[in-house]
Structures are given as structure tokens and as C-alpha cells.
N, C-alpha and C positions, 0 to 999 in steps of 0.2 A: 670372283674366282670360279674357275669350273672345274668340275669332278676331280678331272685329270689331274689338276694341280693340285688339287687336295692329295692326290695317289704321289706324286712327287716328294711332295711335303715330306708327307706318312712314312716313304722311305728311308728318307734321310733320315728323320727319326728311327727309327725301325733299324736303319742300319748299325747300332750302337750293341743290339742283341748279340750276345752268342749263340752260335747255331742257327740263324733267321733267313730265312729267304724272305729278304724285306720286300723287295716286288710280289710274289705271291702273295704272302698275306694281309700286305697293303689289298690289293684286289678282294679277297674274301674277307678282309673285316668292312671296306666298302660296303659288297655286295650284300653284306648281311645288313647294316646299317638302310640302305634301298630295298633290300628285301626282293633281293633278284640274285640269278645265278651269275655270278661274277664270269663264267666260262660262254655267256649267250652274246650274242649278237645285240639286244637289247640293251648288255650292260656294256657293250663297248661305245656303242651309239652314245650314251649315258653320259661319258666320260667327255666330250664338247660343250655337255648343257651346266651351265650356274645354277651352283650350289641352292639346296633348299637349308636353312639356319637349324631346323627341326633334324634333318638328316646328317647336316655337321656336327650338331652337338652330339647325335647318336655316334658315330664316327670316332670322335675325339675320346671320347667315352672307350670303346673299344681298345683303341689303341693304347689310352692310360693303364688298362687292363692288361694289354699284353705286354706294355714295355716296364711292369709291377711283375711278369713272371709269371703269370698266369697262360698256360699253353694253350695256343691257336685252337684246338681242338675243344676245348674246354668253353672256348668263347662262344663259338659260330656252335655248339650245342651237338654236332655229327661230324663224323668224318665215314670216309670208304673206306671201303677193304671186300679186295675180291668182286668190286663190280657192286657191292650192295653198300649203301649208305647207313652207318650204324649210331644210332641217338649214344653221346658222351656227356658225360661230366667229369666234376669233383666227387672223387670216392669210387672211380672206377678205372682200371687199366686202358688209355689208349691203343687201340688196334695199329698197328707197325706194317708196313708192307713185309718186312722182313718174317714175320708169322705165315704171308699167304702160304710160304714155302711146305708148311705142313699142311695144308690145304691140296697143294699138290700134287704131295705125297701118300695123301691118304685118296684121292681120287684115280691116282695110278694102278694105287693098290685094290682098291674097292669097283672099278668101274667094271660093267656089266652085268655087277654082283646085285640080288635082287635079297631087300627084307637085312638090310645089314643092322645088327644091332651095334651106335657107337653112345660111348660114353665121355664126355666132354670135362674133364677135373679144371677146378680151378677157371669155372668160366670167364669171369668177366661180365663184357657184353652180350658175350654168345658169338662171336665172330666167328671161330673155327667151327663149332658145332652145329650152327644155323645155317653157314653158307652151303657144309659138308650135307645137311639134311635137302638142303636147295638142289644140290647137283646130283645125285645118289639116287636109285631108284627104293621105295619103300622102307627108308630109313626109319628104326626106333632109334631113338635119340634123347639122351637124360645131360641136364645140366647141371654141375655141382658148383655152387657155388658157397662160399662161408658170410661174408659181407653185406648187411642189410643196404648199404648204400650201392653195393655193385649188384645187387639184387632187381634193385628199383630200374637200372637199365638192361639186365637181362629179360626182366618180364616186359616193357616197352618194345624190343626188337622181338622176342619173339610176334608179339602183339600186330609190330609191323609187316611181320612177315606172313602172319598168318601160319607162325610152325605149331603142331602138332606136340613136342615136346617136352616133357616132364621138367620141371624145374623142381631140383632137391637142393634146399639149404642145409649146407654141412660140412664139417670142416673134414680135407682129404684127409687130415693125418688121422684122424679119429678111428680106433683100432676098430669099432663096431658101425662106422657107415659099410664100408664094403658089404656086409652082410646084408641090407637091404636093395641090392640090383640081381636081378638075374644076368647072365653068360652072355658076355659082349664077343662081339667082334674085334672092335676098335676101340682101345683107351688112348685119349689122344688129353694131350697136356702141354701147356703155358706155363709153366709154376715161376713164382719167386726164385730169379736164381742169381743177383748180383750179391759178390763177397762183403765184409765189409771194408775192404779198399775203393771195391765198386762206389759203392752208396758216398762215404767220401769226397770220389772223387767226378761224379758225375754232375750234368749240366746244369743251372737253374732250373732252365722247363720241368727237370724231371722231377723235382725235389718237389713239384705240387700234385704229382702224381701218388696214390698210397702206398704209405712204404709197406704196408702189409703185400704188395701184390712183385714187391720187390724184390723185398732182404731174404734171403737164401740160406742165411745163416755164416757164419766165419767164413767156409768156404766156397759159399753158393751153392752147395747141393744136398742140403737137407730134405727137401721135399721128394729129390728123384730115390733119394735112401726112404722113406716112408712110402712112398707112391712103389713103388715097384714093389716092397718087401708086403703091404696091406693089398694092393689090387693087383696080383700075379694072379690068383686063381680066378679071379672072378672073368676072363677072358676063356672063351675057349680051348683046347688045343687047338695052336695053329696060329690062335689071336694074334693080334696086333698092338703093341705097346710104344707108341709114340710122342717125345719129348722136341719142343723146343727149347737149345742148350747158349748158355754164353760162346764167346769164339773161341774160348780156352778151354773148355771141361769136356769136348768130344773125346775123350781117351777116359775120363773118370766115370762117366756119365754111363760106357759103354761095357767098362768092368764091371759096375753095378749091375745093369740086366744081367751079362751075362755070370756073373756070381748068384745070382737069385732064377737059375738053369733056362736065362731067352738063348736062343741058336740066331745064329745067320744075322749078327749085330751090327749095324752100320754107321758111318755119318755121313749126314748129308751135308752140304756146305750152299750156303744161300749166292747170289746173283754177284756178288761182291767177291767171291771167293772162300770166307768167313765159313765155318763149322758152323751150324746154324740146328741142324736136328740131329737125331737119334732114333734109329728104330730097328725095334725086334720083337722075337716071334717066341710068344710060350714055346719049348718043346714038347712035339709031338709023343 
């Protein structure tokens, strides 16, 4: 049997998932399996030569793993976002392309700007907050994260990256962390926001993802009612207050800032068309 028909195989299998793009990840549970970049030239060539029994087993292994519910990202150990590669596991939020969109948001906002102070709630991996420190001229930049296990791959990508960075363990809602930052520029925020219909009704993959980085509360937006109402002041005048929202909450999401006195309230709506962010401005 050579490669390729292993990659056939994998599909058919694979194809039994909800939500799978069983050709891709056929190809990157392979290419992890070989320990090559499934996307080179090398690992196409790959795919004519017969199988190693050592690299099959590794192989078969994977895919038992992924078609047990275990998310692609979780297996192959990284995934991108925004052009950087960010080390994943168990016990930490998968980076979404749908997220770049506050990346973009905040680079529109901030570009030219020199020395910007941003604040990153509810890290993660650091995906928003690292890549934002990446493109930014003289960025300070603090990570808040709560979760010892999403901790462990915050400080890794910072690591990777070589950021500069503050990592603060603590939980947003907590009425006495705000007091320990100085006047940001930018609080930019991921939080937990599916309701619990959300969580109900959502895919295998996601159900091994932590529900702490999830559940939102009844109606998904506990965290933007804490996060706005605790971290308003600690932005400057002018600052920037930055959420990504479910497709449904851009009108609650928006009352909120603007009941806790943000001006010039918006939604941004992602590549899909979807509501996807939120953003406003302390008044001046």
C-alpha cells in the first residue's frame, strides 16, 4: 500500500465526522505521523512511496483519536492564526480564523500608533494579543489569563515568539484584578459567550474543547456585563474596548458598552457576513 492509499482509506473513514474535512486532515494527521509538512512538495512526492509499518501504526493511532472526537488541532499539537503557528492542546481555546477579524480591527485602529498600551482578557493561547504585539509598533502588552492548563500554552507561544509580554494569572471577573494594570489603550477580549442552548447544541469537536472558555452563562453574555462594568476605567479616555460576540448578541453586546457611557458603538460582522465583534470608545 502506498501513502496515498492510506490518505484514501483515512477519508472514507473520516468521512463518517460531523463537520470534517476529511481530505485535509487525512493529509495533516499523515503528515504529522511522517513528521513533515503535509502542504511541501516533499510530502506530495511522499504519497507514491510504500508505506513504513512504524509510520502506519503512528497514523492509524491518530485517526482513532480523531474519529473518538478529539479535535484536529488538539492532535497535530498547533494550529495558525494570522500567519503565526500557535502551540494547542487540551485545556485551552482553539484559535478560530473567525477571531483574526479583531486582529484586524485592532491593527486598523492602532496602526501608525507608536508605544500602544493593549490588554488581552481571557487569553488563551495569546493568539490575539501576541500576533497584535507582532504587527504594532512598541506594543506593552499584558495577558490575562484564569486557567493553569491554558496558562501552560500561553507562556509556550509567548516563548515562541520571543514576546516581551506580561502574563497575569486571574480571573477577569474578579472585582480587584483591574486594579493591578496601568491605562491601556486597547482591552481586547475572546470571552466565553455561547448560551446554554449554545453548549446543548453544539458539535462533538467542541465538546472537548473547555467549557470554562465557553459557557457565557443562560444568555451568553455574562462576561461582556463583568468585563465592561470592572475594566471601563482602566482604558484611557478615548480607549478602546474590543469584544468578539456570537452572531446573535451584536445589539446586547452594544447596549451594554454603551450603558456603562462607551460613544461611537459598533458591530463588525466577519467574512461570512455574521456579527462577529463589538467595539467602543470610553467617552472622552
Amino acid at each position: 500500500m502506498t501513502y496515498g492509499q492510506l490518505i484514501t482509506d483515512a477519508v472514507r473513514e473520516l468521512s463518517t465526522l460531523e463537520y470534517s474535512d476529511a481530505a485535509l486532515e487525512s493529509k495533516e494527521l499523515l503528515g504529522l505521523a511522517l513528521g513533515m509538512d503535509c502542504r511541501s512538495a516533499e510530502f506530495e512526492a511522499k504519497l507514491w512511496e510504500e508505506t513504513d509499518d512504524d509510520v502506519e501504526q503512528r497514523f492509524f493511532e491518530f485517526c482513532k483519536r480523531r474519529l473518538g472526537g478529539e479535535p484536529l488541532q488538539y492532535i497535530v499539537g498547533e494550529w495558525d492564526f494570522y500567519g503565526k503557528t500557535f502551540k494547542v492542546g487540551k485545556g485551552v481555546l482553539i484559535p478560530r480564523q473567525d477571531t483574526e477579524l479583531l486582529v484586524d480591527i485592532a491593527l486598523k485602529e492602532f496602526e501608525g500608533c507608536r508605544n500602544t498600551a493593549i490588554i488581552d482578557l481571557c487569553a488563551g493561547t495569546g493568539c490575539i494579543g501576541l500576533t497584535l504585539e507582532s504587527r504594532l509598533m512598541g506594543v506593552s502588552l499584558a495577558l490575562v489569563e484564569k486557567y493553569t492548563d491554558a496558562i501552560e500554552y500561553l507562556f509556550d507561544n509567548k516563548l515562541r515568539f520571543g514576546s516581551q509580554a506580561r502574563v497575569v494569572k486571574g480571573d477577569v471577573t474578579d472585582e480587584s484584578l483591574p486594579r493591578q494594570f496601568r491605562k491601556a489603550d486597547l482591552i481586547v477580549c475572546n470571552p466565553p459567550y455561547l448560551t446554554a442552548a449554545d453548549m446543548k447544541d453544539m458539535q462533538t469537536e467542541v465538546h472537548a474543547e473547555p467549557v470554562e472558555a465557553l459557557y457565557g452563562g443562560e444568555d451568553g453574555l455574562d462576561f461582556y456585563r463583568d468585563i465592561v462594568r470592572l475594566w471601563k476605567d482602566v482604558l484611557h479616555i478615548g480607549g478602546v474596548m474590543l469584544f468578539e460576540i456570537g452572531a446573535a448578541q451584536g445589539q446586547e453586546v452594544s447596549d451594554i458598552l454603551t450603558m456603562h457611557g462607551f460613544e461611537n458603538v459598533r458591530v463588525k460582522r466577519d467574512a461570512a457576513g455574521n456579527d462577529r465583534a463589538v467595539i467602543g470608545y470610553r467617552k472622552k
